[in-house]
N, C-alpha and C positions, 0 to 999 in steps of 0.2 A: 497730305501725302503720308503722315504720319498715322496716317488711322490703317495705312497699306501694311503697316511694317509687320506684327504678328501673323498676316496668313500668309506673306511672302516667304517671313523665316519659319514658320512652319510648312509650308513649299517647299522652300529651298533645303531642308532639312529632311525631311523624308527622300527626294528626289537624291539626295547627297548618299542617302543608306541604300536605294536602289539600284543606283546607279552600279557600285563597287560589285551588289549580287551579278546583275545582268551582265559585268562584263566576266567573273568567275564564270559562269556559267558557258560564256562563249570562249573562256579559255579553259576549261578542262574538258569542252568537246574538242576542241585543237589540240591539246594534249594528249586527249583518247583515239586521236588520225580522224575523224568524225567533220564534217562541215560545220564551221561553227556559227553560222548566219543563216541555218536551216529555219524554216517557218518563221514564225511571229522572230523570232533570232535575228531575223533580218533587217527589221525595221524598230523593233521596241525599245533597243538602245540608244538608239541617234537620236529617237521621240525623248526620251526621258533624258539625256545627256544635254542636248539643244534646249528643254524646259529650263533644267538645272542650270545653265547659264544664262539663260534669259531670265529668272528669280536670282540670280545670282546680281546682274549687270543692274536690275530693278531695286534690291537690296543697297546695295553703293549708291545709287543713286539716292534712293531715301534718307540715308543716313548720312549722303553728304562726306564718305571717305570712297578714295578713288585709289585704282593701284598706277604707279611709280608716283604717287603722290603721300600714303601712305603704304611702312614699310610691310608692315602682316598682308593688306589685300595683294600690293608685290609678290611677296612670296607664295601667298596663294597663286596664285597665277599661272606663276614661273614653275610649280609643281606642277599642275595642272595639266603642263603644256610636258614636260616627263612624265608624268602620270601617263595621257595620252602618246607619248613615244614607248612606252616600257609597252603599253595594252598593245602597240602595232604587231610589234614583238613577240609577245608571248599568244597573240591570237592569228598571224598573217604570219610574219619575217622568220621566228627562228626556225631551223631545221631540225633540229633534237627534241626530243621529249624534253629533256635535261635544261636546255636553254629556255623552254618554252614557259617550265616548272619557276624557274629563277627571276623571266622577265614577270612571273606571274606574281609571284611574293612580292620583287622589286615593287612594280605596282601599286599593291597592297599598301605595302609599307609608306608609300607616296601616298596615299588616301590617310590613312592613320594619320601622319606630317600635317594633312590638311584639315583633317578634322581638329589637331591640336592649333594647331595656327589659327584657327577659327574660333575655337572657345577661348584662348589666351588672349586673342589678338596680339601676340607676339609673334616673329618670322621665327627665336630662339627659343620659343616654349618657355620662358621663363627660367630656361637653364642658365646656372649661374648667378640668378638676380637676387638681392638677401640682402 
């Protein structure tokens, strides 16, 4: 199982960096009044979002930590799941450009969290620890 573990997190790592483009992209057509699920738009996220947690769930598995069992894949998780509420928002829900701008960053910034929680494997990033 361990012989899996390199192309998985090399997997789950590029699909991790793709993932954040493909949903900008359908959130600053939402922001521009534009369909943001237009062509390929329509389907290339969900493909590559659904990969990304199936390399993701294969990953924990491999390695043997689990989330509410350890605290970092938790909190990955728990992002994850706001991550995916901010992107509703900022591509479907808000009505303002303004909201739409804000749930987009928010987002963002939920990806960044997760990428740190993932290199630390800390849910705290290491703040504070010394």
């Amino acid at each position: 199982m361990l012989q899996a573990y390199i192309p998985l997190l090399l997997t789950h790592a590029t699909l991790a960096v793709v993932s954040p483009i493909l949903f900008s992209i359908r959130a600053l057509r939402a922001i521009r009044g534009l369909d943001p699920a237009r062509g390929w738009l329509r389907v290339a996220p969900h493909v590559v979002d659904s990969l990304l947690l199936l390399a993701g769930l294969a990953l924990a598995f491999t390695i043997r930590q689990y989330p509410f069992v350890h605290g970092w894949l938790t909190a990955k998780l728990l992002a994850l799941i706001l991550y995916i509420v901010l992107g509703h928002v900022a591509v479907r829900r808000a009505r303002t450009k303004r909201a739409r701008i804000a749930a987009w960053v928010a987002a963002l910034c939920v990806v960044l969290y997760i990428y740190g929680v993932a290199i630390t494997h800390s849910p705290r990033l290491s703040i504070g620890a010394g």
